[in-house]
mmCIF file of the N, C-alpha and C atoms, coordinates in Angstrom:
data_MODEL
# 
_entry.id   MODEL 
# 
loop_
_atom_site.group_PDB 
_atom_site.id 
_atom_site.type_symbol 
_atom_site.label_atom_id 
_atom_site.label_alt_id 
_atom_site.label_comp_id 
_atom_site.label_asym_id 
_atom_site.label_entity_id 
_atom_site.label_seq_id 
_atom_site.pdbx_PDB_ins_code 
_atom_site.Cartn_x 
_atom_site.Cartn_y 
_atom_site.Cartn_z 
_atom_site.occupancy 
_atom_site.B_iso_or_equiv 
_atom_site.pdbx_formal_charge 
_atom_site.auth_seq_id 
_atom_site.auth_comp_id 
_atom_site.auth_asym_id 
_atom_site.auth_atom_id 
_atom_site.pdbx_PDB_model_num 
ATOM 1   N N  . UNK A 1 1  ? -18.716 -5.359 -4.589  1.00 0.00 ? 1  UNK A N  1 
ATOM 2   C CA . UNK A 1 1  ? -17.825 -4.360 -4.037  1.00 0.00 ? 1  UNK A CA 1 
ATOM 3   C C  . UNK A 1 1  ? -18.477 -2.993 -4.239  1.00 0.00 ? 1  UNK A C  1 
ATOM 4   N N  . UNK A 1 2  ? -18.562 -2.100 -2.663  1.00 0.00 ? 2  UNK A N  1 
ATOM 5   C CA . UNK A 1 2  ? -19.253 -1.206 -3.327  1.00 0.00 ? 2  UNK A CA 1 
ATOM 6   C C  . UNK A 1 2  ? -17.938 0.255  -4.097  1.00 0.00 ? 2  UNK A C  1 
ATOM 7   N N  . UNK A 1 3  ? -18.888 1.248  -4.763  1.00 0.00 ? 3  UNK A N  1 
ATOM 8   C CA . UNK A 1 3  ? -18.341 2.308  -5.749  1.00 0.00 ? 3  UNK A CA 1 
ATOM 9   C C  . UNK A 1 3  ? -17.022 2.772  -4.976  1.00 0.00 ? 3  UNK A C  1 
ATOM 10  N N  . UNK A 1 4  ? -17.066 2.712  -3.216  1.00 0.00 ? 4  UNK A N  1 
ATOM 11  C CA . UNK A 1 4  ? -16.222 3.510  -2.949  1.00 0.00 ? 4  UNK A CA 1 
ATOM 12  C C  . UNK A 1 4  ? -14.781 2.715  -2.772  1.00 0.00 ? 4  UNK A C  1 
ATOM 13  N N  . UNK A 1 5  ? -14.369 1.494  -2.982  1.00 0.00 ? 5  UNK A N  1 
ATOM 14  C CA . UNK A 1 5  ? -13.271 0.696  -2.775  1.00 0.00 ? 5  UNK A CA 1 
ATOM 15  C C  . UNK A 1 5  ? -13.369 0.043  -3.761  1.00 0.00 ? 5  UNK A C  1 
ATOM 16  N N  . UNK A 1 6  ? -13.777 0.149  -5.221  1.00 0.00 ? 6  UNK A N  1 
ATOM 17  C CA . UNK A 1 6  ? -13.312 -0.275 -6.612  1.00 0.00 ? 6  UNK A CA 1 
ATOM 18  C C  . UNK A 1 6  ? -11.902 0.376  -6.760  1.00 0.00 ? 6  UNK A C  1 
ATOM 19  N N  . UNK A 1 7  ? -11.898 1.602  -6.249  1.00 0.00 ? 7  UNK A N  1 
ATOM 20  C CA . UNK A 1 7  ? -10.517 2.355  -6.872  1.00 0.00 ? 7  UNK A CA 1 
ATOM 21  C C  . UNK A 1 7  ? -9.353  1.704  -6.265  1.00 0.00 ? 7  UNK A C  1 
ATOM 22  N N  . UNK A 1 8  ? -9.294  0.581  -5.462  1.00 0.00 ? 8  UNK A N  1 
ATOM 23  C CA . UNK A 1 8  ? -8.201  0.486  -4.796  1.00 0.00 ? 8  UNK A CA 1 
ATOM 24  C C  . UNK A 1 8  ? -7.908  -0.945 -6.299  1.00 0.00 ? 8  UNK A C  1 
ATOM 25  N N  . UNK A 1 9  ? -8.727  -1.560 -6.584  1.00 0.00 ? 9  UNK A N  1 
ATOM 26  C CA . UNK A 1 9  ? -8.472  -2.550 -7.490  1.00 0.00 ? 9  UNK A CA 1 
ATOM 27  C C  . UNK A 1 9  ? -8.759  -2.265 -9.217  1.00 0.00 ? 9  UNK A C  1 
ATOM 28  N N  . UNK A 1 10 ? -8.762  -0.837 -9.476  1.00 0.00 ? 10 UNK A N  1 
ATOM 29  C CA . UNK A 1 10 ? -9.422  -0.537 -10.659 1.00 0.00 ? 10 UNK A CA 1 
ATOM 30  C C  . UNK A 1 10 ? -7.411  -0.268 -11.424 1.00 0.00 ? 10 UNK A C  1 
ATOM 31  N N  . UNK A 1 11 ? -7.594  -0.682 -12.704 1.00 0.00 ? 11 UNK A N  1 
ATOM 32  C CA . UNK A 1 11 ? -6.719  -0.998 -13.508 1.00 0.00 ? 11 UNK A CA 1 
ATOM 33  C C  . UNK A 1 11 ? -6.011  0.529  -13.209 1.00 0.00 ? 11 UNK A C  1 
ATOM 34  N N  . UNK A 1 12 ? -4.568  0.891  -13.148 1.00 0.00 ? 12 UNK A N  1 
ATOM 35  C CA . UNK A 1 12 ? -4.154  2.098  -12.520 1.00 0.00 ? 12 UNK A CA 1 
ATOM 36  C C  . UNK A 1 12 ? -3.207  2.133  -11.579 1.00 0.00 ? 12 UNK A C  1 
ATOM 37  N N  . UNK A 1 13 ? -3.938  1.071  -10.506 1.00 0.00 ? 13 UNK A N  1 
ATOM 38  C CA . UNK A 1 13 ? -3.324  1.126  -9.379  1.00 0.00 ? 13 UNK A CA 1 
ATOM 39  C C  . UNK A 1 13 ? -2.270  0.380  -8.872  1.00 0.00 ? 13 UNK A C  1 
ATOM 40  N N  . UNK A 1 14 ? -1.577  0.429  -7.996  1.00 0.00 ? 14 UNK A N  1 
ATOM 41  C CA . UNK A 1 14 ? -0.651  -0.351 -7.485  1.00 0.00 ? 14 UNK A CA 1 
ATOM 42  C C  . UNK A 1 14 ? -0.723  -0.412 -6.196  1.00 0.00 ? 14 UNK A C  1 
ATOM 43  N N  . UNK A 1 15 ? -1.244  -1.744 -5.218  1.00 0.00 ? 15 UNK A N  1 
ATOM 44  C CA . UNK A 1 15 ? -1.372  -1.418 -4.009  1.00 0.00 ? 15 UNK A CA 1 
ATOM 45  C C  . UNK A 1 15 ? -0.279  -2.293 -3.051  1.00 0.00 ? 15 UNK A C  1 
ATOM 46  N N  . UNK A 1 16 ? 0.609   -1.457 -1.881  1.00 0.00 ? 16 UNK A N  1 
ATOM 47  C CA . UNK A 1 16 ? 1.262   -2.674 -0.992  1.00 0.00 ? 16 UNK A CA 1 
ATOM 48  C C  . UNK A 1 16 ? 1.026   -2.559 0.412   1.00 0.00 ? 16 UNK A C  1 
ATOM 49  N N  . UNK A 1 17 ? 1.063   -3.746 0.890   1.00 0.00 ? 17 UNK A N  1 
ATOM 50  C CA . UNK A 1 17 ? 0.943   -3.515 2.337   1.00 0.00 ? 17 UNK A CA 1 
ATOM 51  C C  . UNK A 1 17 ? 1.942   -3.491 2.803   1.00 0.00 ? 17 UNK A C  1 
ATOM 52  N N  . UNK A 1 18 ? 1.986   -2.746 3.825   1.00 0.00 ? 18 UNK A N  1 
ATOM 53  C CA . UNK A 1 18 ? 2.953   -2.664 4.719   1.00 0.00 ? 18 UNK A CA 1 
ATOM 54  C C  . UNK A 1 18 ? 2.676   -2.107 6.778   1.00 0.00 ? 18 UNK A C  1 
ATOM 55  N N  . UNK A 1 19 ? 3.916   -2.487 7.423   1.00 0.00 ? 19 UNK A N  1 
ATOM 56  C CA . UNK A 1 19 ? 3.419   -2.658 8.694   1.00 0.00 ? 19 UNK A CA 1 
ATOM 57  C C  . UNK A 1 19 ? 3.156   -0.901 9.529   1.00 0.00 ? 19 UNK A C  1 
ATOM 58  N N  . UNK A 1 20 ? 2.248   -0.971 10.219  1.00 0.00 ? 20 UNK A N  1 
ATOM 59  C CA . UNK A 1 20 ? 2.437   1.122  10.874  1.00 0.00 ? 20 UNK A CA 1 
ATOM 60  C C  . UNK A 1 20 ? 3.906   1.187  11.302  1.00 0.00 ? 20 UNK A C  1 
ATOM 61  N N  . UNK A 1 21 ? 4.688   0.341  11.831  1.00 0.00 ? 21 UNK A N  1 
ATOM 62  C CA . UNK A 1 21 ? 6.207   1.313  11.940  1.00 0.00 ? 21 UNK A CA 1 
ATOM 63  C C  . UNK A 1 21 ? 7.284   1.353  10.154  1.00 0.00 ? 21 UNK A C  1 
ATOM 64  N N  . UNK A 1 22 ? 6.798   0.312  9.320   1.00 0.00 ? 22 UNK A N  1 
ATOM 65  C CA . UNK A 1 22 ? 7.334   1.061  8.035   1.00 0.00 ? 22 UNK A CA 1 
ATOM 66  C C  . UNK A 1 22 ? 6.560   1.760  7.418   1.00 0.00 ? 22 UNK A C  1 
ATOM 67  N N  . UNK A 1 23 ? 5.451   1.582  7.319   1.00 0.00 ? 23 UNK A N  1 
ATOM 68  C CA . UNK A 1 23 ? 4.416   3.124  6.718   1.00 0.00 ? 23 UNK A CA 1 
ATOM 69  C C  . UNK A 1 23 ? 5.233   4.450  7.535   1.00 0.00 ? 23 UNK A C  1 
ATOM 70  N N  . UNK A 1 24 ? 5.577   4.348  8.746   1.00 0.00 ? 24 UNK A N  1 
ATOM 71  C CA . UNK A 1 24 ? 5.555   5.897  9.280   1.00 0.00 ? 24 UNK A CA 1 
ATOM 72  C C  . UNK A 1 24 ? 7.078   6.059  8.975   1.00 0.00 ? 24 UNK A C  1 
ATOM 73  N N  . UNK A 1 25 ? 7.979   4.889  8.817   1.00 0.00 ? 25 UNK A N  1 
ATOM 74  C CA . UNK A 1 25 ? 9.242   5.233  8.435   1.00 0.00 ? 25 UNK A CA 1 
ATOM 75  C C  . UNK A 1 25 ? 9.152   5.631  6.992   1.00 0.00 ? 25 UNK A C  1 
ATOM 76  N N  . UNK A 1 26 ? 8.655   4.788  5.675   1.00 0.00 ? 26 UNK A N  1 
ATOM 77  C CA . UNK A 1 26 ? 8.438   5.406  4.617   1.00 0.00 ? 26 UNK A CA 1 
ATOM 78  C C  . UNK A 1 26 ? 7.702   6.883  4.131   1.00 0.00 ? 26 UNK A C  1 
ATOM 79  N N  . UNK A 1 27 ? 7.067   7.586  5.548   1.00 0.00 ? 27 UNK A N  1 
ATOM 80  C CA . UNK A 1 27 ? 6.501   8.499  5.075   1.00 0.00 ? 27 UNK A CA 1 
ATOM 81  C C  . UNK A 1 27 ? 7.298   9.598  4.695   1.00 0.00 ? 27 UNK A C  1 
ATOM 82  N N  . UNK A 1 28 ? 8.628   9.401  5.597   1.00 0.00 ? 28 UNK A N  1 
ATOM 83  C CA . UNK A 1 28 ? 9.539   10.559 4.946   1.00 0.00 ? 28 UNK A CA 1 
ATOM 84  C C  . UNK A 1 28 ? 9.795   10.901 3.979   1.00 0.00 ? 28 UNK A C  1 
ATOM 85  N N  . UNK A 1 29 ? 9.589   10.112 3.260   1.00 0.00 ? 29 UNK A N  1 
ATOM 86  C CA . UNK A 1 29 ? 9.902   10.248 1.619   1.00 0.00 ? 29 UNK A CA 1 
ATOM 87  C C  . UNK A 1 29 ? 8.623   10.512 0.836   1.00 0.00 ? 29 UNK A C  1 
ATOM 88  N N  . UNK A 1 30 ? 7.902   10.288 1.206   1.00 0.00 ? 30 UNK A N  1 
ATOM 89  C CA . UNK A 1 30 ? 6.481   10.137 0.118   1.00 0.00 ? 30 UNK A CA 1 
ATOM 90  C C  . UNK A 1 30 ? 5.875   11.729 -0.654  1.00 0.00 ? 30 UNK A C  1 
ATOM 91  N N  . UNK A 1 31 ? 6.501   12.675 0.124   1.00 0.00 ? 31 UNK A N  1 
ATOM 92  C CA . UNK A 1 31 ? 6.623   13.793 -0.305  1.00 0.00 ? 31 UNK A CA 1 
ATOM 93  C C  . UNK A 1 31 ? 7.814   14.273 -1.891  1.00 0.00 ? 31 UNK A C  1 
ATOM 94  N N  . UNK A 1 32 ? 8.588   13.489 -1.235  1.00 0.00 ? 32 UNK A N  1 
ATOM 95  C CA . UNK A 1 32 ? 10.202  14.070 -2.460  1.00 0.00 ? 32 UNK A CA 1 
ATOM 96  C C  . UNK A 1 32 ? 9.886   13.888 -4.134  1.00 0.00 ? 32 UNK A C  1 
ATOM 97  N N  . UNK A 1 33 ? 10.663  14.249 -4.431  1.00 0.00 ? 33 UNK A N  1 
ATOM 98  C CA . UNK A 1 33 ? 10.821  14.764 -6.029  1.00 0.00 ? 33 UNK A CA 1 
ATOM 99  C C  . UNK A 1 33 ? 11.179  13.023 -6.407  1.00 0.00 ? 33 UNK A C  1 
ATOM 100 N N  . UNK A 1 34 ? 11.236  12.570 -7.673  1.00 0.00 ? 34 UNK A N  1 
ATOM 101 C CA . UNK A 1 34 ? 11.986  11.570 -8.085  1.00 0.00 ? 34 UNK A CA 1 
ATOM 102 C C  . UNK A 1 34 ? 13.849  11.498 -8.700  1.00 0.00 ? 34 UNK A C  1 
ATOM 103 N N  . UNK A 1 35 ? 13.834  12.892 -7.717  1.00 0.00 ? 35 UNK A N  1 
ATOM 104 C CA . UNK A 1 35 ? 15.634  12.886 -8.265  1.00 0.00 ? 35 UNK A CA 1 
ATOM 105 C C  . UNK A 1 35 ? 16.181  13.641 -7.035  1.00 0.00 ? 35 UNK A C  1 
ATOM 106 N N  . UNK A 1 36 ? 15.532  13.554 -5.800  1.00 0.00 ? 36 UNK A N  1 
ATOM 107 C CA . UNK A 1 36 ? 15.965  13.652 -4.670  1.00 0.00 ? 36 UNK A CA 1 
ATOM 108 C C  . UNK A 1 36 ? 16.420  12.652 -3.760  1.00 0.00 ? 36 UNK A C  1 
ATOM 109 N N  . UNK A 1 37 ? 17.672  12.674 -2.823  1.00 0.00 ? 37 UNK A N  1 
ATOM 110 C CA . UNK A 1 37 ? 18.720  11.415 -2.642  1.00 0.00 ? 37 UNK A CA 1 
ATOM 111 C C  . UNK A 1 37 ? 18.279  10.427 -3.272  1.00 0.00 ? 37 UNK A C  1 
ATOM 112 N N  . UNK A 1 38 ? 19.307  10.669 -4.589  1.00 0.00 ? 38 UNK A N  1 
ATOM 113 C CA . UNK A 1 38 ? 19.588  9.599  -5.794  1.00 0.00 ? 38 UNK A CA 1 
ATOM 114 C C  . UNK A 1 38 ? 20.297  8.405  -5.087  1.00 0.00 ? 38 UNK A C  1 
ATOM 115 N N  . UNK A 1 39 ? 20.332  7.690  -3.703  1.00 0.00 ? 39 UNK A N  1 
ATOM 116 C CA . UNK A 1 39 ? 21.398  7.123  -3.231  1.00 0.00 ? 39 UNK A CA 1 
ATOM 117 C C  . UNK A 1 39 ? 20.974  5.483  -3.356  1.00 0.00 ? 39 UNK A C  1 
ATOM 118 N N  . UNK A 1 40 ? 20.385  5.406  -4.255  1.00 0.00 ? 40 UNK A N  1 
ATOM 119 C CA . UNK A 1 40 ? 19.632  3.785  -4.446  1.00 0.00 ? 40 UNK A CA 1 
ATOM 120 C C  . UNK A 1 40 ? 19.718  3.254  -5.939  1.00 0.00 ? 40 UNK A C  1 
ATOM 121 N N  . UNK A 1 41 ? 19.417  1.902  -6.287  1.00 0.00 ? 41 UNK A N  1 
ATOM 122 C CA . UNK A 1 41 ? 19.409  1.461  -7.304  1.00 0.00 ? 41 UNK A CA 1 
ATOM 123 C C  . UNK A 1 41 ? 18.256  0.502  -8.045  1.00 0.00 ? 41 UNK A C  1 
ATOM 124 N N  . UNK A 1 42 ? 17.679  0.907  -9.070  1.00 0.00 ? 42 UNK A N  1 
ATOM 125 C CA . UNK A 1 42 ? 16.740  -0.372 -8.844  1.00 0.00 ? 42 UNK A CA 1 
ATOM 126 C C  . UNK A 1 42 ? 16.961  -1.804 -9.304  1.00 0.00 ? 42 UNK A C  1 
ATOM 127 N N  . UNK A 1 43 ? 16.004  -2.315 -8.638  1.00 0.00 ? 43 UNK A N  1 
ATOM 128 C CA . UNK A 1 43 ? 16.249  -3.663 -8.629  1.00 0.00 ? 43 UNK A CA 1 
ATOM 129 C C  . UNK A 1 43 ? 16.109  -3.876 -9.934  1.00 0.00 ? 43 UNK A C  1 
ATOM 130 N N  . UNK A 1 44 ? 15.866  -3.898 -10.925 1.00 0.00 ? 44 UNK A N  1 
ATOM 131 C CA . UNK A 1 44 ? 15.607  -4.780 -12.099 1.00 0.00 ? 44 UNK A CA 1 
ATOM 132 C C  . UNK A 1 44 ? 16.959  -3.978 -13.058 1.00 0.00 ? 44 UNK A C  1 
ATOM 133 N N  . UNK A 1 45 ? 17.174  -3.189 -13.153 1.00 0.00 ? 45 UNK A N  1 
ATOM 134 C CA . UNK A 1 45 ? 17.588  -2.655 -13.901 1.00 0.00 ? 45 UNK A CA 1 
ATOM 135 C C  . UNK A 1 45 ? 19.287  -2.111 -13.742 1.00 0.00 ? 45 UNK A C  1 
ATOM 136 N N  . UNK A 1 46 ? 19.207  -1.491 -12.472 1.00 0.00 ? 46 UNK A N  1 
ATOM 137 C CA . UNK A 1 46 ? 20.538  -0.840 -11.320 1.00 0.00 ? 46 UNK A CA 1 
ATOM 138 C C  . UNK A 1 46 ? 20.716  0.895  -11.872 1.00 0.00 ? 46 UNK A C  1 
ATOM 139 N N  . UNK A 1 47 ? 19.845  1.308  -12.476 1.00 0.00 ? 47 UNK A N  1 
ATOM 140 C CA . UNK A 1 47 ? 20.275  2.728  -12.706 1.00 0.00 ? 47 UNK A CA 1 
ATOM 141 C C  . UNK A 1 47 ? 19.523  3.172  -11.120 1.00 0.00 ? 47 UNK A C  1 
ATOM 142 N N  . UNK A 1 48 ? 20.637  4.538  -11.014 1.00 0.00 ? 48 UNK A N  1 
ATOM 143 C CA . UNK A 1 48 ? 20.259  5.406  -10.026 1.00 0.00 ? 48 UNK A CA 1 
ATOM 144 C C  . UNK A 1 48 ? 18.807  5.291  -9.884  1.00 0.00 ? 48 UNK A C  1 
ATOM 145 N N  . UNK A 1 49 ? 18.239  5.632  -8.506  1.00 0.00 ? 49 UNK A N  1 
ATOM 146 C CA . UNK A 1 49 ? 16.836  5.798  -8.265  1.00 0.00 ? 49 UNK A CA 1 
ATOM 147 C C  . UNK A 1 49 ? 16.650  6.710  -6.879  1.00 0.00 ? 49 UNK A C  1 
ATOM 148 N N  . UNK A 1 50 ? 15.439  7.751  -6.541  1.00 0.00 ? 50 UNK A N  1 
ATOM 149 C CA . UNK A 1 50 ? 15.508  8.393  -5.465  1.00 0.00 ? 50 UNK A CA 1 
ATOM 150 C C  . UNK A 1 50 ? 14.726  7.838  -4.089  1.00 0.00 ? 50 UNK A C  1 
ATOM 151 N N  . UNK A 1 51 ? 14.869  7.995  -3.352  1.00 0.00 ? 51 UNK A N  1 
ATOM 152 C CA . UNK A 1 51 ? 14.635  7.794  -1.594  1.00 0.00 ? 51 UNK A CA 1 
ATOM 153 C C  . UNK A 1 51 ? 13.225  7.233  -1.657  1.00 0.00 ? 51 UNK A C  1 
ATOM 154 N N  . UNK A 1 52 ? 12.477  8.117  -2.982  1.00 0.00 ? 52 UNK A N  1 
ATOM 155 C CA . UNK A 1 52 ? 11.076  8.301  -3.448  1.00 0.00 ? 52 UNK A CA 1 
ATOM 156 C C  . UNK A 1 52 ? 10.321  6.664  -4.089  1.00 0.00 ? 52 UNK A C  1 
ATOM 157 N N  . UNK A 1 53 ? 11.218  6.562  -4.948  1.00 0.00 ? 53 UNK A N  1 
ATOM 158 C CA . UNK A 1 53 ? 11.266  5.588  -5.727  1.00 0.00 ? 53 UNK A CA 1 
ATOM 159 C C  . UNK A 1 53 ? 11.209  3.955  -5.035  1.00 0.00 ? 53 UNK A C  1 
ATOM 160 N N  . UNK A 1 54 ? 12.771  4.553  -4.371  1.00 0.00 ? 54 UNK A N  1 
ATOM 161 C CA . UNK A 1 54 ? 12.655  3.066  -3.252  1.00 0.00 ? 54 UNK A CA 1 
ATOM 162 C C  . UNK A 1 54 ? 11.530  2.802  -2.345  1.00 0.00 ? 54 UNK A C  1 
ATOM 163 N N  . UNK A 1 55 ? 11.294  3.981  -2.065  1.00 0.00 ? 55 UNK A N  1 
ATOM 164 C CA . UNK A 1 55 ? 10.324  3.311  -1.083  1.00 0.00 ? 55 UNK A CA 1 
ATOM 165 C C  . UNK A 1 55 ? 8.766   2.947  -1.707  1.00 0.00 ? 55 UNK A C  1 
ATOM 166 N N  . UNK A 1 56 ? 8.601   3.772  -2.600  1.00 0.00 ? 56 UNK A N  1 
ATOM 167 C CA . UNK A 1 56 ? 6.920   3.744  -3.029  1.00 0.00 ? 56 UNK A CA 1 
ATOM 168 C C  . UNK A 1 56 ? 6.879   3.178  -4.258  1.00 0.00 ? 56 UNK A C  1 
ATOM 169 N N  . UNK A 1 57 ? 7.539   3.120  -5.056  1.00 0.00 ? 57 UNK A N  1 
ATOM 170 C CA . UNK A 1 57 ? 7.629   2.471  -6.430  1.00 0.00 ? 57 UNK A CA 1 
ATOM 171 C C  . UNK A 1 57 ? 8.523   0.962  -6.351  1.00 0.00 ? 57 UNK A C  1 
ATOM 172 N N  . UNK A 1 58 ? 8.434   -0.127 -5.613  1.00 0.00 ? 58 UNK A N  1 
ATOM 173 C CA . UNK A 1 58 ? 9.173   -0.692 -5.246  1.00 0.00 ? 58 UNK A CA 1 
ATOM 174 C C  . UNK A 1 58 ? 10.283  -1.351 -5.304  1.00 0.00 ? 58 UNK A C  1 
ATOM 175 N N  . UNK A 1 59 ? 11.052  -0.148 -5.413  1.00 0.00 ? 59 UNK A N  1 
ATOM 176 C CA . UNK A 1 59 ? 12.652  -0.653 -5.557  1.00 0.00 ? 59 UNK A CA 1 
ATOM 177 C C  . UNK A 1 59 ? 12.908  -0.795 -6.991  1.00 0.00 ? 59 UNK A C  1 
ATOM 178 N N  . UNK A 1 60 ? 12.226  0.290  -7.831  1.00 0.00 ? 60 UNK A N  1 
ATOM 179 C CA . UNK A 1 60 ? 12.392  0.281  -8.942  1.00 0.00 ? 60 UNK A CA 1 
ATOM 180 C C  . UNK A 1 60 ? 12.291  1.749  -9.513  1.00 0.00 ? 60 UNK A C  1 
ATOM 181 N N  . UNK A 1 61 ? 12.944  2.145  -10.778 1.00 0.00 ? 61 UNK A N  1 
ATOM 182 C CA . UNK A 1 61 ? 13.148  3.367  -11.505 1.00 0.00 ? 61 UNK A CA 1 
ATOM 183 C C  . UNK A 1 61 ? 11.420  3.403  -12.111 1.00 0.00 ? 61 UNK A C  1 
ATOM 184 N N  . UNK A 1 62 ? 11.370  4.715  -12.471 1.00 0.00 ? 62 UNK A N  1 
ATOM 185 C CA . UNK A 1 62 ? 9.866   4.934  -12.986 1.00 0.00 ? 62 UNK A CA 1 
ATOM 186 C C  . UNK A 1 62 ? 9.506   3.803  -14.234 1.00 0.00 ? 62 UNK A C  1 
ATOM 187 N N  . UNK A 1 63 ? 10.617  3.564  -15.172 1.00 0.00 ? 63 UNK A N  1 
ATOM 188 C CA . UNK A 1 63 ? 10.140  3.002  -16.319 1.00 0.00 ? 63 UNK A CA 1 
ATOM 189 C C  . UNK A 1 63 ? 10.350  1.570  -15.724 1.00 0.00 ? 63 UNK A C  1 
ATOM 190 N N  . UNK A 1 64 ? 11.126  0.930  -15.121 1.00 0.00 ? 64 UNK A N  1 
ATOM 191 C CA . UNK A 1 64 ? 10.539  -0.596 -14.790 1.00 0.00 ? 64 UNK A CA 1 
ATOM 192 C C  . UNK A 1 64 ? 9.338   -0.571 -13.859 1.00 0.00 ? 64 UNK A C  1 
ATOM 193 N N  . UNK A 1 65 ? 9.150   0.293  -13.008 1.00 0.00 ? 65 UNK A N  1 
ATOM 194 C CA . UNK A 1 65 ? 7.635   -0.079 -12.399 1.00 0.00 ? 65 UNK A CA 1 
ATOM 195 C C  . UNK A 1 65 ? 6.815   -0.189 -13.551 1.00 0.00 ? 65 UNK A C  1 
ATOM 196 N N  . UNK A 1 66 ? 6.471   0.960  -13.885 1.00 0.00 ? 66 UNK A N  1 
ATOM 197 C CA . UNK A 1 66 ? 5.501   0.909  -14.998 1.00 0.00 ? 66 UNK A CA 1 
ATOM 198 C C  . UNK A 1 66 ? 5.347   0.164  -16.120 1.00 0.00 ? 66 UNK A C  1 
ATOM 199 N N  . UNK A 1 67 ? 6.597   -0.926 -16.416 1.00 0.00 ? 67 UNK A N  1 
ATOM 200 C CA . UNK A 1 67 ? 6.765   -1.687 -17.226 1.00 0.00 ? 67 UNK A CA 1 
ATOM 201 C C  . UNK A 1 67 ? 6.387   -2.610 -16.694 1.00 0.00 ? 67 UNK A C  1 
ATOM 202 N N  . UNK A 1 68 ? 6.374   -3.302 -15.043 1.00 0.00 ? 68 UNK A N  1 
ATOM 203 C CA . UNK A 1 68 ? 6.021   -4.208 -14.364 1.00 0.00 ? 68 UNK A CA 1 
ATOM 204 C C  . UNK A 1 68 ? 4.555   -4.321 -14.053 1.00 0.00 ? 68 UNK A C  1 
ATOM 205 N N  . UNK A 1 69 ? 3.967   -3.001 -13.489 1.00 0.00 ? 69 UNK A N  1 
ATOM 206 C CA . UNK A 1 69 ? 2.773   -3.002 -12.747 1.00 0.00 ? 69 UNK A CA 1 
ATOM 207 C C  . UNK A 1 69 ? 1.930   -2.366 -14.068 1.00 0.00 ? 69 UNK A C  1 
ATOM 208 N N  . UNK A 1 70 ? 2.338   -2.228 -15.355 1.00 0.00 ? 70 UNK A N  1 
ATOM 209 C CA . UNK A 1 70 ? 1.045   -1.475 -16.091 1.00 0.00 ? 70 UNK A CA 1 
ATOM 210 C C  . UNK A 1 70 ? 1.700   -1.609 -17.144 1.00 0.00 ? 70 UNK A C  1 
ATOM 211 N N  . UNK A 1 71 ? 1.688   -2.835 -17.648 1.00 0.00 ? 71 UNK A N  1 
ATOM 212 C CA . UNK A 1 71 ? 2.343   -3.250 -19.203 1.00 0.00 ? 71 UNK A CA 1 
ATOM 213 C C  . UNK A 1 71 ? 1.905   -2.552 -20.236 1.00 0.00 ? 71 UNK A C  1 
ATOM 214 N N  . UNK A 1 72 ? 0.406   -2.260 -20.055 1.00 0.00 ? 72 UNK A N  1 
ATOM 215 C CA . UNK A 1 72 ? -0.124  -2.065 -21.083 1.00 0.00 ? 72 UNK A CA 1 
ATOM 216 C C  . UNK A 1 72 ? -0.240  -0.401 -21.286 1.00 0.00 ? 72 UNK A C  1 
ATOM 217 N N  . UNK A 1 73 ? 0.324   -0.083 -20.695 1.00 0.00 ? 73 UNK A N  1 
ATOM 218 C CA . UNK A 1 73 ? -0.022  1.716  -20.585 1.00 0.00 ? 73 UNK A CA 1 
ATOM 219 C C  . UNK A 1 73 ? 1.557   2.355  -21.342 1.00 0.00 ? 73 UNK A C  1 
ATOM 220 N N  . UNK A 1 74 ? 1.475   3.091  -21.772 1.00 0.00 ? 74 UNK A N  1 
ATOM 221 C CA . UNK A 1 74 ? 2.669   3.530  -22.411 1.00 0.00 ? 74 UNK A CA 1 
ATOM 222 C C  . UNK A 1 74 ? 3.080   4.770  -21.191 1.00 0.00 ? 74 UNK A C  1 
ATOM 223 N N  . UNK A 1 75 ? 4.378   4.259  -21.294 1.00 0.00 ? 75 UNK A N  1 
ATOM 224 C CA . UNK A 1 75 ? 4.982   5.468  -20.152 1.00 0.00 ? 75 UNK A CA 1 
ATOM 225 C C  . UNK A 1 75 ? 5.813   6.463  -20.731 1.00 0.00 ? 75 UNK A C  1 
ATOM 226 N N  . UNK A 1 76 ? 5.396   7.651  -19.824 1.00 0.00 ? 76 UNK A N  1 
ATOM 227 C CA . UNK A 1 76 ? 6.669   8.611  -20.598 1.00 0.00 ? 76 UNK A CA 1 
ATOM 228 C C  . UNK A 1 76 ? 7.845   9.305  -19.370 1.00 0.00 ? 76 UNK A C  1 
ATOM 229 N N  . UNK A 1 77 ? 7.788   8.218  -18.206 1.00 0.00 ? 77 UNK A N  1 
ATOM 230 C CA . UNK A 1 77 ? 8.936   8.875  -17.843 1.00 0.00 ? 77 UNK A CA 1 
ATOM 231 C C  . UNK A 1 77 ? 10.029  7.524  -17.249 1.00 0.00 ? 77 UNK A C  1 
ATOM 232 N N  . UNK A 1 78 ? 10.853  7.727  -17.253 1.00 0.00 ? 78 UNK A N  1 
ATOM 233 C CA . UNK A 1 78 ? 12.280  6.879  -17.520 1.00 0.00 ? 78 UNK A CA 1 
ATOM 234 C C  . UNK A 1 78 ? 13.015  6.738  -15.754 1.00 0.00 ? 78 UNK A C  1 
# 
């Protein structure tokens, strides 16, 4: 694999596919804050989550992604 597409599989990352009409529907959000329209829940857990969250963190609050996709990393946001 060359240097320039290690980063997509280098420990860090989280990658999903998805189709060009939900990429361009999710792009609305990919900008927002993580406490902008709080109107979601995540899946593992059910506390509030933002527009942000649902769509790019998948369907999960900051501390279960990061508990899911990067066990080993200590997180500091909730």
């Amino acid at each position: 694999m060359d240097d320039e597409n290690q980063g997509l599989w280098s420990k860090g990352s989280f990658v999903e596919t998805t189709s060009p009409a939900e990429t361009e529907k999710k792009m609305r959000t990919f900008h927002m804050k993580h406490d902008e329209e709080m109107d979601y829940n995540c899946k593992k857990c059910n506390v509030k989550i933002s527009a942000h969250n649902k769509d790019w963190h998948d369907n999960m609050c900051d501390g279960c992604f990061n508990g899911t996709y990067f066990p080993d990393e200590e997180s500091d946001t909730e």
